[in-house]
N, CA, C and O atoms as a printed pandas DataFrame, in Angstrom:
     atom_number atom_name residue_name chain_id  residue_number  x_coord  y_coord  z_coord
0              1         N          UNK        A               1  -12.832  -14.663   15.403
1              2        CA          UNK        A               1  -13.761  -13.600   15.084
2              3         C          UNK        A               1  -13.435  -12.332   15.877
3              4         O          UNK        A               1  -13.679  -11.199   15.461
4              5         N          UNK        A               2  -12.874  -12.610   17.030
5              6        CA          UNK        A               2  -12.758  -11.314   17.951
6              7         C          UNK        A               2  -11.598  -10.432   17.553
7              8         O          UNK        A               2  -11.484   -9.231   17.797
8              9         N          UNK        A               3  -10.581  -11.373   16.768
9             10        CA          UNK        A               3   -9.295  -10.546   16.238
10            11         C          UNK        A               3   -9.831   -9.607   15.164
11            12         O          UNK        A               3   -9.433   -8.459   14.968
12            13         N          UNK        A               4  -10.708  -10.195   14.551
13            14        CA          UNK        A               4  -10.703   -9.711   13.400
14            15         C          UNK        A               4  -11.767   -8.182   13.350
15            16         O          UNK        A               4  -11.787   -7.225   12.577
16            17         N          UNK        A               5  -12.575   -8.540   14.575
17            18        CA          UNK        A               5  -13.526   -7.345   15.049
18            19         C          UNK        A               5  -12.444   -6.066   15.331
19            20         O          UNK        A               5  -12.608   -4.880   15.046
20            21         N          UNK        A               6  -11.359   -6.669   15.944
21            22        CA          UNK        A               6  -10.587   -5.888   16.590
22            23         C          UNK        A               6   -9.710   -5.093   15.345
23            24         O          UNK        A               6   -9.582   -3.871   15.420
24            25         N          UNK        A               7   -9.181   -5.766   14.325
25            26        CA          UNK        A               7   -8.466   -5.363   13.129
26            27         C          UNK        A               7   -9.207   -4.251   12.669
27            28         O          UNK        A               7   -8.807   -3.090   12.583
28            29         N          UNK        A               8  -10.564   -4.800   12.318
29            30        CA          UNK        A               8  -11.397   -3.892   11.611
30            31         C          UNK        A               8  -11.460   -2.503   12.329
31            32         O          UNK        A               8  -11.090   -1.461   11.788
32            33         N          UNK        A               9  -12.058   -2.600   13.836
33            34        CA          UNK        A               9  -11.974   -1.586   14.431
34            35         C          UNK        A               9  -10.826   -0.602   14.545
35            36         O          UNK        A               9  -11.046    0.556   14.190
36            37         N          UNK        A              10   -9.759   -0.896   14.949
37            38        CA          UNK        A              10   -8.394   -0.382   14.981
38            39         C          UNK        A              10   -8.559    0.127   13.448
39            40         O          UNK        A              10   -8.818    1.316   13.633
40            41         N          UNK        A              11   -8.560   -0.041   12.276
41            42        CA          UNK        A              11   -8.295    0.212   11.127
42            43         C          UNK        A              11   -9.005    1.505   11.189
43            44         O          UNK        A              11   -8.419    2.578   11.335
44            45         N          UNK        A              12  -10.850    1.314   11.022
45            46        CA          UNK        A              12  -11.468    2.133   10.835
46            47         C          UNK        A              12  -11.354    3.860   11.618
47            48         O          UNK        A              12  -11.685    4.962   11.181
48            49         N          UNK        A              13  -10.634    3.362   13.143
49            50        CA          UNK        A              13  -10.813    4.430   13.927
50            51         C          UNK        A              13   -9.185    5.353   13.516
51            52         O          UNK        A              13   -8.855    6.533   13.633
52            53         N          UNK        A              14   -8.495    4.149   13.018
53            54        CA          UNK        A              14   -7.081    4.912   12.102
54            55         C          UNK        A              14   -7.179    5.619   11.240
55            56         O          UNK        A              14   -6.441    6.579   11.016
56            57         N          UNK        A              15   -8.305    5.191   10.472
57            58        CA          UNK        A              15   -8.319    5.904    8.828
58            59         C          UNK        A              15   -9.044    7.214    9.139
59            60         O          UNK        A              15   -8.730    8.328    8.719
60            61         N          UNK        A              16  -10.336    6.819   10.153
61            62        CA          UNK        A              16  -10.843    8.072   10.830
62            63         C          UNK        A              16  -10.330    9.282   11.479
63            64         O          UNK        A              16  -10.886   10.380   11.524
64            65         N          UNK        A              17   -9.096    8.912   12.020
65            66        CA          UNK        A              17   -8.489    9.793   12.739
66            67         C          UNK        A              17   -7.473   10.607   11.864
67            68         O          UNK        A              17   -7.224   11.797   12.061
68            69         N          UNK        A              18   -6.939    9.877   10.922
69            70        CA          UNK        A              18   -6.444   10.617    9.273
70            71         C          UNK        A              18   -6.879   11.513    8.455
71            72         O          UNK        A              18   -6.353   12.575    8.124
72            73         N          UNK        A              19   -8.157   10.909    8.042
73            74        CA          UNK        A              19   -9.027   11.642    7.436
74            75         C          UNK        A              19   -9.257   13.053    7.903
75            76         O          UNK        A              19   -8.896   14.067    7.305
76            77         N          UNK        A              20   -9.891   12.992    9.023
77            78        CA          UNK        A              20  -10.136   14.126   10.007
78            79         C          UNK        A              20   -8.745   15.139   10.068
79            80         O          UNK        A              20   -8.592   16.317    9.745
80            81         N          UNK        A              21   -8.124   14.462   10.444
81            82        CA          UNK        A              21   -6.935   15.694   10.401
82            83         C          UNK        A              21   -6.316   16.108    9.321
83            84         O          UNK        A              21   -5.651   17.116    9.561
84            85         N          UNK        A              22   -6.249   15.722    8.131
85            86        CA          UNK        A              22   -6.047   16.283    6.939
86            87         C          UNK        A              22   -6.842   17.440    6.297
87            88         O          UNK        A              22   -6.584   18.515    5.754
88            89         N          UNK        A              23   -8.419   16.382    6.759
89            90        CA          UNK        A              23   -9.331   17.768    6.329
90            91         C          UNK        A              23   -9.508   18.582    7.409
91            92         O          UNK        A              23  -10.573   19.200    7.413
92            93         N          UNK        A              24   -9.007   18.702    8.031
93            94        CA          UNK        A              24   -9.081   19.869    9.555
94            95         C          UNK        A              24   -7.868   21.176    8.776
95            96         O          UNK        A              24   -8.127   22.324    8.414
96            97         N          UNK        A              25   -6.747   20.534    8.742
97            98        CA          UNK        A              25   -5.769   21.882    7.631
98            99         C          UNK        A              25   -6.391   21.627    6.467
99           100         O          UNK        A              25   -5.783   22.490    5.834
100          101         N          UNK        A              26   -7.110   21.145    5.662
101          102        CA          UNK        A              26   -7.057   21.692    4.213
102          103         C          UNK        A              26   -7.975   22.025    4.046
103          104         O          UNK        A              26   -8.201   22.535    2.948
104          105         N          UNK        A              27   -9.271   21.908    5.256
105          106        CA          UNK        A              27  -10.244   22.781    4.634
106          107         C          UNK        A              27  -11.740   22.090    4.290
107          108         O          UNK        A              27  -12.870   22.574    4.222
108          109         N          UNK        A              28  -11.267   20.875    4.126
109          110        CA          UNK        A              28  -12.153   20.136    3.320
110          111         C          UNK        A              28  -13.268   19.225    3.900
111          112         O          UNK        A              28  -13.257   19.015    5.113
112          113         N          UNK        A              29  -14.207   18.682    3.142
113          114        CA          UNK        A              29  -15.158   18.262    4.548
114          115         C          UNK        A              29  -14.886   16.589    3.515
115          116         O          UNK        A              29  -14.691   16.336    2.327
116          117         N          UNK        A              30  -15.019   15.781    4.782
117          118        CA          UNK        A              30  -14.847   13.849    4.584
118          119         C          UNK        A              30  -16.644   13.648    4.835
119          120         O          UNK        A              30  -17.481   14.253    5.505
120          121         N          UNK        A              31  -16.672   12.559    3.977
121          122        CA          UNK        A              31  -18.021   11.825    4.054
122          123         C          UNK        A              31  -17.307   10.549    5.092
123          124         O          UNK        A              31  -16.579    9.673    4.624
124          125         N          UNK        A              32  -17.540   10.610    6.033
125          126        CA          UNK        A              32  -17.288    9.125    7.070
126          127         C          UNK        A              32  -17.950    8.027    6.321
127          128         O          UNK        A              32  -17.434    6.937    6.074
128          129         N          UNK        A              33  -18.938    8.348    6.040
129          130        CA          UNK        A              33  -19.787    6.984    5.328
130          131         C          UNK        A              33  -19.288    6.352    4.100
131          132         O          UNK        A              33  -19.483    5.159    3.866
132          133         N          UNK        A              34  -18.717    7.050    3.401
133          134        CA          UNK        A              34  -17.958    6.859    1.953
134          135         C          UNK        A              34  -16.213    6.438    2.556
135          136         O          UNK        A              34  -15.319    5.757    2.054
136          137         N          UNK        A              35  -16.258    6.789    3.132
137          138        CA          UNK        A              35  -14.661    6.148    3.662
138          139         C          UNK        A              35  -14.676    4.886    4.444
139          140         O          UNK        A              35  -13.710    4.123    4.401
140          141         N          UNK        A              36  -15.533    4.681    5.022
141          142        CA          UNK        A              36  -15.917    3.398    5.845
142          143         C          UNK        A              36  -16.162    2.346    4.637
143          144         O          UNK        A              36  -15.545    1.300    4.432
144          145         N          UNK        A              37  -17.286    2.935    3.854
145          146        CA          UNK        A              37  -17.869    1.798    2.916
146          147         C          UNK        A              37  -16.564    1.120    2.102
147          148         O          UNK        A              37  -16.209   -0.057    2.053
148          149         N          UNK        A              38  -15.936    2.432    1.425
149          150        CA          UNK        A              38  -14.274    2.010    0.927
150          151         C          UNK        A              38  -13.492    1.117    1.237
151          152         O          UNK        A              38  -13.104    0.076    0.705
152          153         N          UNK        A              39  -13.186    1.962    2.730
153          154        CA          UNK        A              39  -12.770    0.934    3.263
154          155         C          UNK        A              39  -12.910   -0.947    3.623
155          156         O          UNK        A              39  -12.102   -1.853    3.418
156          157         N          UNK        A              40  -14.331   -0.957    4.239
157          158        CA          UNK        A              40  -15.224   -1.882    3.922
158          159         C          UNK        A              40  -14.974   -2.594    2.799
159          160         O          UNK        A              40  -14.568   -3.749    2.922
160          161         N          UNK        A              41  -15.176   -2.014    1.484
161          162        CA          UNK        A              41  -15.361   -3.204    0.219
162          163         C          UNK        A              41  -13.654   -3.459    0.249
163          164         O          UNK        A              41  -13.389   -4.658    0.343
164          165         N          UNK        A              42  -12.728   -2.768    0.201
165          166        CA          UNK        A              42  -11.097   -3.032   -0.100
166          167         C          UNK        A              42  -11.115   -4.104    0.867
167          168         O          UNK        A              42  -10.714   -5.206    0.494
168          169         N          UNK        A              43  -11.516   -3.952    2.045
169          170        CA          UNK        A              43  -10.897   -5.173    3.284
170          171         C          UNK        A              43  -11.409   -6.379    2.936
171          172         O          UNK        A              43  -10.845   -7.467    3.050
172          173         N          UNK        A              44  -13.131   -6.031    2.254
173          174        CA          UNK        A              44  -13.848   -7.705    2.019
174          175         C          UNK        A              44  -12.938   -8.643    0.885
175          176         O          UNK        A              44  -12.649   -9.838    0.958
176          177         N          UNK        A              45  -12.528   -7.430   -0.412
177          178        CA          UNK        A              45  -12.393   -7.669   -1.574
178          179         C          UNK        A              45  -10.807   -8.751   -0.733
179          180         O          UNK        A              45  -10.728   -9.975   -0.829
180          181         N          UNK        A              46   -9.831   -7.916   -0.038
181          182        CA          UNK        A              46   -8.533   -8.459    0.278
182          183         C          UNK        A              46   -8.529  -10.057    1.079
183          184         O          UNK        A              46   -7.681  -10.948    1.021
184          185         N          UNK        A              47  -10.021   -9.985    1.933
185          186        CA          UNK        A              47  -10.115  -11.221    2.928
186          187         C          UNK        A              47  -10.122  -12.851    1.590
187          188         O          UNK        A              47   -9.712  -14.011    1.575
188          189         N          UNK        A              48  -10.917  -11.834    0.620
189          190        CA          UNK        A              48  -11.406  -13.411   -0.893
190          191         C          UNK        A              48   -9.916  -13.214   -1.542
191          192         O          UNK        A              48   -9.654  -14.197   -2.234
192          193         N          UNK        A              49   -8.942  -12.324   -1.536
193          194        CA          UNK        A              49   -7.901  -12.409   -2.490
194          195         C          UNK        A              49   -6.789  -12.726   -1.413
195          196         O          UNK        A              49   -5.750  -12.435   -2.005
196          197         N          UNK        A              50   -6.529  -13.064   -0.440
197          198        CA          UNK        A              50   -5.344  -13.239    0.350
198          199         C          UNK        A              50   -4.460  -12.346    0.439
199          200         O          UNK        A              50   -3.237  -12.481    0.394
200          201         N          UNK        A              51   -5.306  -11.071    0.614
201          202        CA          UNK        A              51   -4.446   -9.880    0.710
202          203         C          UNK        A              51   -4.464   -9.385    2.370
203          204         O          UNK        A              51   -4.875  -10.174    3.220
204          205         N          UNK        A              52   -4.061   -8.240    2.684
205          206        CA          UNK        A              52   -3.713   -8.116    4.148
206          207         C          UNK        A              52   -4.908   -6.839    3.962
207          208         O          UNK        A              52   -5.312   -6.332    2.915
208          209         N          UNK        A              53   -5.452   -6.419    5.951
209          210        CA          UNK        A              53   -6.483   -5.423    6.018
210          211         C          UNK        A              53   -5.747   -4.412    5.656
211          212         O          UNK        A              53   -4.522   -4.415    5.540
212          213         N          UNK        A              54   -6.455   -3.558    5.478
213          214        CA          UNK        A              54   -5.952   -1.947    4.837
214          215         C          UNK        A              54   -6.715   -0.678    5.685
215          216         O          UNK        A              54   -7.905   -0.720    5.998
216          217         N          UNK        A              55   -5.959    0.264    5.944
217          218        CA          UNK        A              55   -6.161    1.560    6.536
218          219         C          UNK        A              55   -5.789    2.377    5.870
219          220         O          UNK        A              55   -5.261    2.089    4.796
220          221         N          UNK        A              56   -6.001    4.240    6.458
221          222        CA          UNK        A              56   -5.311    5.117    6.130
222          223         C          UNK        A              56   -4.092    5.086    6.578
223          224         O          UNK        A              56   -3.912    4.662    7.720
224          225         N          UNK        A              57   -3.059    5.497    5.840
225          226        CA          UNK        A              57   -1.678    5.575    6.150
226          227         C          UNK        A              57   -1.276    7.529    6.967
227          228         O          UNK        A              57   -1.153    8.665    6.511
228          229         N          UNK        A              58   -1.224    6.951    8.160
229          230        CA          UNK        A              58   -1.113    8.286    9.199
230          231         C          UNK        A              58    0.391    9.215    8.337
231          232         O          UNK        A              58    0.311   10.393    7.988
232          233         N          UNK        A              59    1.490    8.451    8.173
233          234        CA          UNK        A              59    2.650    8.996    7.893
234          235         C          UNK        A              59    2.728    9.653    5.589
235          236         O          UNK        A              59    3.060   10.671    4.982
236          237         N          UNK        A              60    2.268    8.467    5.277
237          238        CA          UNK        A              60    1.425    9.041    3.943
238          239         C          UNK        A              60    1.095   10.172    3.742
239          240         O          UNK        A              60    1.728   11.049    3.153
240          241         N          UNK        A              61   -0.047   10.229    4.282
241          242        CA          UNK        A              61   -1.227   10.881    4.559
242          243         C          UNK        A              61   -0.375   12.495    4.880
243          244         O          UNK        A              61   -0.448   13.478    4.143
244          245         N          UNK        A              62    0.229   12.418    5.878
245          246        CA          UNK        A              62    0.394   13.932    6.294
246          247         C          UNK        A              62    1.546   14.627    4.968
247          248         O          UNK        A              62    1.266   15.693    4.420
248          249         N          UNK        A              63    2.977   13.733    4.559
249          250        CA          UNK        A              63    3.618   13.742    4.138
250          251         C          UNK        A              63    3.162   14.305    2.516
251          252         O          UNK        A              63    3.937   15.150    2.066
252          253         N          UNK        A              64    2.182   13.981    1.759
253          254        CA          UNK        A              64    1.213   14.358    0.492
254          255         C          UNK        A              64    0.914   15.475    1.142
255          256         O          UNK        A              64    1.718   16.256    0.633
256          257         N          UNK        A              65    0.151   16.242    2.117
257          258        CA          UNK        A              65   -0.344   17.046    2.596
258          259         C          UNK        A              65    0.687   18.112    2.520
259          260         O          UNK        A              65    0.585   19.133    1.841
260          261         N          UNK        A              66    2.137   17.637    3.616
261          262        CA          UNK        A              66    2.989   18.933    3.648
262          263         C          UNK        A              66    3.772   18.917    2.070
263          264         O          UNK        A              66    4.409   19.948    1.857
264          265         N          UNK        A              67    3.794   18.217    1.312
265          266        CA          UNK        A              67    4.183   18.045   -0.059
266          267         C          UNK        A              67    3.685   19.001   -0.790
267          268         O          UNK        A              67    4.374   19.716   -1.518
268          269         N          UNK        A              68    2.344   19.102   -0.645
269          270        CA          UNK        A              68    1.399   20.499   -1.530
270          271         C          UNK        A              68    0.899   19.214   -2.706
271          272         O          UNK        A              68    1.117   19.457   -3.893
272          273         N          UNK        A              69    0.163   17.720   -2.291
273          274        CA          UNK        A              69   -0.469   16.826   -2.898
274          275         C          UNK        A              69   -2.259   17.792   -3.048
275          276         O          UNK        A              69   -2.968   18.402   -2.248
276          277         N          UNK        A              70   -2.350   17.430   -4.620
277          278        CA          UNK        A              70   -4.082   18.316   -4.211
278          279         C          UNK        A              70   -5.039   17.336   -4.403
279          280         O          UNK        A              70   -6.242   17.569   -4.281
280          281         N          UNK        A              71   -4.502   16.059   -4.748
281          282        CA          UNK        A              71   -5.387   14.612   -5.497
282          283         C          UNK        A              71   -4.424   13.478   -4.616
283          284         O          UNK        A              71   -3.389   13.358   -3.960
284          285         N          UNK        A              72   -6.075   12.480   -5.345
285          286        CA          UNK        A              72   -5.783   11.213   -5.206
286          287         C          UNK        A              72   -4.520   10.666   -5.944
287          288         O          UNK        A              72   -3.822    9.840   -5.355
288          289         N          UNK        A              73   -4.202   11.062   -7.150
289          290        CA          UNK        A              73   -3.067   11.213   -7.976
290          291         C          UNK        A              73   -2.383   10.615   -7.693
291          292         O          UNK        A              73   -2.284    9.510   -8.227
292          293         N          UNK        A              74   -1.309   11.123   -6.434
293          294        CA          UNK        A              74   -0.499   11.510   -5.706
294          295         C          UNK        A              74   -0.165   10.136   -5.327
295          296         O          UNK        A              74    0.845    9.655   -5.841
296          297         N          UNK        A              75   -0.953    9.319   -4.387
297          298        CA          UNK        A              75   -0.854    8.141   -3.944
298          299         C          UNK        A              75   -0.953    7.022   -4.833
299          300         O          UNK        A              75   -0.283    6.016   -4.600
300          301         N          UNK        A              76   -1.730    7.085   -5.846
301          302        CA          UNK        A              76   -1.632    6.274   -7.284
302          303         C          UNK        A              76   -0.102    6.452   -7.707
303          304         O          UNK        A              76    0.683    5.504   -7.665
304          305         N          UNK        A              77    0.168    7.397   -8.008
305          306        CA          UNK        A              77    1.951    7.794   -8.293
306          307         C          UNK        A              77    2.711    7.062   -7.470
307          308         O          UNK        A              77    3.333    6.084   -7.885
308          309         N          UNK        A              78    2.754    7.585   -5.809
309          310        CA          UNK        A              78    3.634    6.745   -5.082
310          311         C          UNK        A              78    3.474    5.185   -5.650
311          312         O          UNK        A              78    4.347    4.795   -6.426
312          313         N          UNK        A              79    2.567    4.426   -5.350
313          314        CA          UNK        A              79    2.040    3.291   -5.632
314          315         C          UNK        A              79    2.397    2.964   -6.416
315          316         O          UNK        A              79    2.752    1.819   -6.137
316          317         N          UNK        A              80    2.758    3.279   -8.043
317          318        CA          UNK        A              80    3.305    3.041   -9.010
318          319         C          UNK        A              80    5.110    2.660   -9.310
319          320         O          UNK        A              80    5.682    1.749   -9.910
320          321         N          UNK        A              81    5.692    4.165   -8.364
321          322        CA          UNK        A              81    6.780    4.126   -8.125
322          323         C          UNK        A              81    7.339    2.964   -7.176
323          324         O          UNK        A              81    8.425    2.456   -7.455
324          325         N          UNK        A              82    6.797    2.644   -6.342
325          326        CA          UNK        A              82    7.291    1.493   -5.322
326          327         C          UNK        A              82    7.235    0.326   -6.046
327          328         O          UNK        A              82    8.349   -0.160   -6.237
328          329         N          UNK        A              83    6.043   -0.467   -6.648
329          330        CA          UNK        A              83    6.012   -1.229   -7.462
330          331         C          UNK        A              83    7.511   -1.135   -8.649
331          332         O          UNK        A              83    7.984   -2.090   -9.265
332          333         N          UNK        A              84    7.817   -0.224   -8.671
333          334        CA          UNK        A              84    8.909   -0.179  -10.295
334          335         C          UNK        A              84    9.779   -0.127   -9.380
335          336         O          UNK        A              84   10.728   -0.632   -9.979
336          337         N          UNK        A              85   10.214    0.150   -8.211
337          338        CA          UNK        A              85   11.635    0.240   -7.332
338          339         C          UNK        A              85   11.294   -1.415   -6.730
339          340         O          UNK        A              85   12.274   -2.084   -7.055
340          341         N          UNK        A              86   10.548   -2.068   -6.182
341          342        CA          UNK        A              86   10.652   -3.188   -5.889
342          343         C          UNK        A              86   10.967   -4.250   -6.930
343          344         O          UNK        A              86   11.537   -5.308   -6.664
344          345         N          UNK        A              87   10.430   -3.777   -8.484
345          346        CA          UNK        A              87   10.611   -5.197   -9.067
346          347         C          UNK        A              87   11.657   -5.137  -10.033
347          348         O          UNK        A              87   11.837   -5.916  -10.968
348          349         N          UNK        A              88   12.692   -3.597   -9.544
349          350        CA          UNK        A              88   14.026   -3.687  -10.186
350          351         C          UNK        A              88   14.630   -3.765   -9.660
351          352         O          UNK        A              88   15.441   -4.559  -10.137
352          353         N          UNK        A              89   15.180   -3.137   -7.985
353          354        CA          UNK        A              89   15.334   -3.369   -6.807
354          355         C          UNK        A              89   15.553   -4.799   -5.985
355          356         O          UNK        A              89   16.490   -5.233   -5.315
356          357         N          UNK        A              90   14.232   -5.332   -6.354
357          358        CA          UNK        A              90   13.733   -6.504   -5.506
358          359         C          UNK        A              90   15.065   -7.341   -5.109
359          360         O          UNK        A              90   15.331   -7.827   -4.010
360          361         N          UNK        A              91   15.737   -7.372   -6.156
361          362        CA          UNK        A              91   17.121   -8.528   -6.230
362          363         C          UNK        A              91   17.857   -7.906   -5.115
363          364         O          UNK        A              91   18.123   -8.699   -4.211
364          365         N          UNK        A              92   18.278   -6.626   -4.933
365          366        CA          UNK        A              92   19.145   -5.985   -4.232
366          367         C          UNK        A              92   18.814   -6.122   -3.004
367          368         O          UNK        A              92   19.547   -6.690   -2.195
368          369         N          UNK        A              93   17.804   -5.680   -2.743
369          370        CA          UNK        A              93   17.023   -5.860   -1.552
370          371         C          UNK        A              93   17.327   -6.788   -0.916
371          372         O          UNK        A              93   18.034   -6.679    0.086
372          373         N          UNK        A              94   16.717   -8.269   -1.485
373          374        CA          UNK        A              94   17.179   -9.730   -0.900
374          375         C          UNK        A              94   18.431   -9.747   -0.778
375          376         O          UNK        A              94   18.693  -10.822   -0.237
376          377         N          UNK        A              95   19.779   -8.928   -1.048
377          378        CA          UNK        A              95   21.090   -9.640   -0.329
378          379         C          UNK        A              95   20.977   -8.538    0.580
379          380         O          UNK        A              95   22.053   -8.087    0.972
380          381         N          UNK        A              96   19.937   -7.998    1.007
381          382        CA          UNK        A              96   20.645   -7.007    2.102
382          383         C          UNK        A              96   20.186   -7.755    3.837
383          384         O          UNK        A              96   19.024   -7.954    4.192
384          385         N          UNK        A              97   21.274   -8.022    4.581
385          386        CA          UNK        A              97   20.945   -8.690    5.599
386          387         C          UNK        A              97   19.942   -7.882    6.305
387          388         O          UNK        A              97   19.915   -6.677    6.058
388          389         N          UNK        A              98   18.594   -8.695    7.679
389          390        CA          UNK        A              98   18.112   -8.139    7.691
390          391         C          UNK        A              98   18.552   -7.235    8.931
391          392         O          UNK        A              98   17.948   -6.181    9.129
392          393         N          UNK        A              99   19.531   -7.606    9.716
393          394        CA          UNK        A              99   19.778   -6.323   10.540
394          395         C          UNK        A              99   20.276   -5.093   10.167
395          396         O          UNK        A              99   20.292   -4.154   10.964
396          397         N          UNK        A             100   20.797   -4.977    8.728
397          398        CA          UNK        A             100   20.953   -3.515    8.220
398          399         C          UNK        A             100   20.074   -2.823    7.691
399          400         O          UNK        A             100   20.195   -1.621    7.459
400          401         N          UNK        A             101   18.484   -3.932    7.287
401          402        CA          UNK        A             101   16.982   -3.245    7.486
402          403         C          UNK        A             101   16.291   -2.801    8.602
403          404         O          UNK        A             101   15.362   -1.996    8.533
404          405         N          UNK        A             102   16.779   -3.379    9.807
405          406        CA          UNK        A             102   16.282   -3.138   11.157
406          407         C          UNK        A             102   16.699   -1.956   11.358
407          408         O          UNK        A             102   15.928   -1.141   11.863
408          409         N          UNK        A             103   18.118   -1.560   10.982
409          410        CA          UNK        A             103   18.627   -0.705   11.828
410          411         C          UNK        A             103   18.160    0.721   10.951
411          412         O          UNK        A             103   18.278    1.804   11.524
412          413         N          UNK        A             104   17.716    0.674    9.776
413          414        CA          UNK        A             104   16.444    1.320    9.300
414          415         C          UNK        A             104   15.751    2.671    9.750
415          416         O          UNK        A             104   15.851    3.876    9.518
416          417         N          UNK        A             105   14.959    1.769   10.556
417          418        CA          UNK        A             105   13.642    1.745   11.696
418          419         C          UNK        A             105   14.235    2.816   12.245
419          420         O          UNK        A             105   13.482    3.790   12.267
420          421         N          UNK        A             106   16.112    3.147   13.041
421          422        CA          UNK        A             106   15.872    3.450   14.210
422          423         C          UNK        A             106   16.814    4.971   13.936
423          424         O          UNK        A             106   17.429    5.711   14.703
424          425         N          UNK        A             107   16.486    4.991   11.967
425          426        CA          UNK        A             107   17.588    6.518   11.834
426          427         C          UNK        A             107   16.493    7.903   12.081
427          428         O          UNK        A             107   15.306    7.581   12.038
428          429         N          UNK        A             108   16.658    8.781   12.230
429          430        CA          UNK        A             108   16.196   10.039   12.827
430          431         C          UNK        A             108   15.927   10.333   11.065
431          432         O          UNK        A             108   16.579   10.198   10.030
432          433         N          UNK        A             109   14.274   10.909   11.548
433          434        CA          UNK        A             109   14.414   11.481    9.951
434          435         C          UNK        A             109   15.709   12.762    9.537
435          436         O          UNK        A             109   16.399   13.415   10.319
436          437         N          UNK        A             110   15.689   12.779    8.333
437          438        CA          UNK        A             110   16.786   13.561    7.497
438          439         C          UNK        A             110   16.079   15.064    7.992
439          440         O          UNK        A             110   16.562   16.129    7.609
């Protein structure tokens, strides 16, 4: 129970700290209560479906922003696209050893 207090927390104060700074440059005002609750039902809905907890995505999040993203759209799109690169992809993927995925992690953005 205490991990999971802890998941939740960590999540919420992530998505919080996202939120906030997005709408700090764009202007815009966040309902905390409507993002919590969101949040909230996605995490309950994932705990009954064997899915993993969910947050705001810090690197997402800014990346749509400096993009000139004006919607939810945006992340529905990504979301779409990954799904169609993983399940044409997917094969390729699996022969790729995983230390040439590790080493990934450690390139300097472009």
């Amino acid at each position: 129970m205490g991990v999971a207090v802890a998941v939740m927390v960590l999540s919420l104060v992530e998505s919080n700290a996202v939120a906030r700074s997005v709408a700090n440059r764009s202007g815009q005002r966040i309902d905390t209560n409507a993002e919590f609750a969101g949040q909230g039902i996605a995490n309950l809905v994932a705990a009954f479906r064997g899915g993993f907890p969910t947050s705001g995505s810090p690197s997402r999040s800014a990346l749509d922003y400096e993009q000139g993203s004006r919607s939810r759209l945006s992340s529905a799109l990504t979301g779409v696209v990954m799904l169609v690169v993983l399940v044409l992809l997917g094969p390729v993927v699996d022969l790729t050893p995983v230390p040439v995925l590790a080493g990934l992690l450690f390139l300097p953005p472009a």
